[in-house]
C-alpha positions in Angstrom: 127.9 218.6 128.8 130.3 222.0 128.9 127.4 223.4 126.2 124.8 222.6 128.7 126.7 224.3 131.7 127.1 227.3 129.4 123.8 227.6 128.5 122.1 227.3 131.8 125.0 230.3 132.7 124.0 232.5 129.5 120.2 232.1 129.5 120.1 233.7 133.2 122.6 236.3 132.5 120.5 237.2 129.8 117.2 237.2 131.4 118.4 239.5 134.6 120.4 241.9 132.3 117.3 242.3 130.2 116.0 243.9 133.3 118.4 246.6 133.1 118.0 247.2 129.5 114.0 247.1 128.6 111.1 248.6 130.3 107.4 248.3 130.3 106.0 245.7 127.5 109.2 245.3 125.8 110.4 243.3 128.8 107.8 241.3 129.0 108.2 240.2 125.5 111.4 239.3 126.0 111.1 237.9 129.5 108.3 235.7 127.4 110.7 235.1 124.7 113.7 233.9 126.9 111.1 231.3 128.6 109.7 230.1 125.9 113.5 229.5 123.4 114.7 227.8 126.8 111.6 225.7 128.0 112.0 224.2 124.3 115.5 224.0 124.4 116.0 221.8 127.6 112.5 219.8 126.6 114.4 218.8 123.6 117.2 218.0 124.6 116.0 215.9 127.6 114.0 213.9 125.7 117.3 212.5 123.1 119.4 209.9 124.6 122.4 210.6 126.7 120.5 213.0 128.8 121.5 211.7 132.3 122.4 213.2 136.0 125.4 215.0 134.4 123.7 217.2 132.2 120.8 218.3 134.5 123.7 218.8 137.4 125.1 221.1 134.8 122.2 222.8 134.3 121.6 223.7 137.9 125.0 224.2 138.7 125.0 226.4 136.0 122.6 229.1 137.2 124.3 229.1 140.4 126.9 231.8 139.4 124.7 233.8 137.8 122.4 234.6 140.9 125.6 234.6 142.8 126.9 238.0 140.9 123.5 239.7 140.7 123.0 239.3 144.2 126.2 241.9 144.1 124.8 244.0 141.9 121.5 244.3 143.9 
């Protein structure tokens, strides 16, 4: 469950720092890139066994922090 939590903290941080880093079409290959690796990723790995309430409260909870610090940054 911790890998889920920091997944779900990465993948944001990742996809608002991106921001910061790339302009013009670059970003939106990489904005594309980021939604597709973790659309597949949490498809997958709701669809095994196991997957219960836990994992998607650590999913949410996990992009909670993320948005927290870049509304500082804003």
């Amino acid at each position: 469950m911790s890998l889920v939590g920091a997944f779900s903290l990465l993948a944001p941080s990742e996809f608002l720092a991106v921001g910061y880093l790339l302009g013009g079409w670059p970003i939106v290959a990489a904005y594309l890139l980021f939604y597709g690796t973790a659309a597949v990723l949490i498809i997958r790995c709701n669809v095994r066994a196991g997957w219960g309430r836990r994992h998607r409260l650590a999913l949410a909870g996990g992009t909670l922090p993320t948005y927290a610090w870049h509304s500082f940054v804003e």
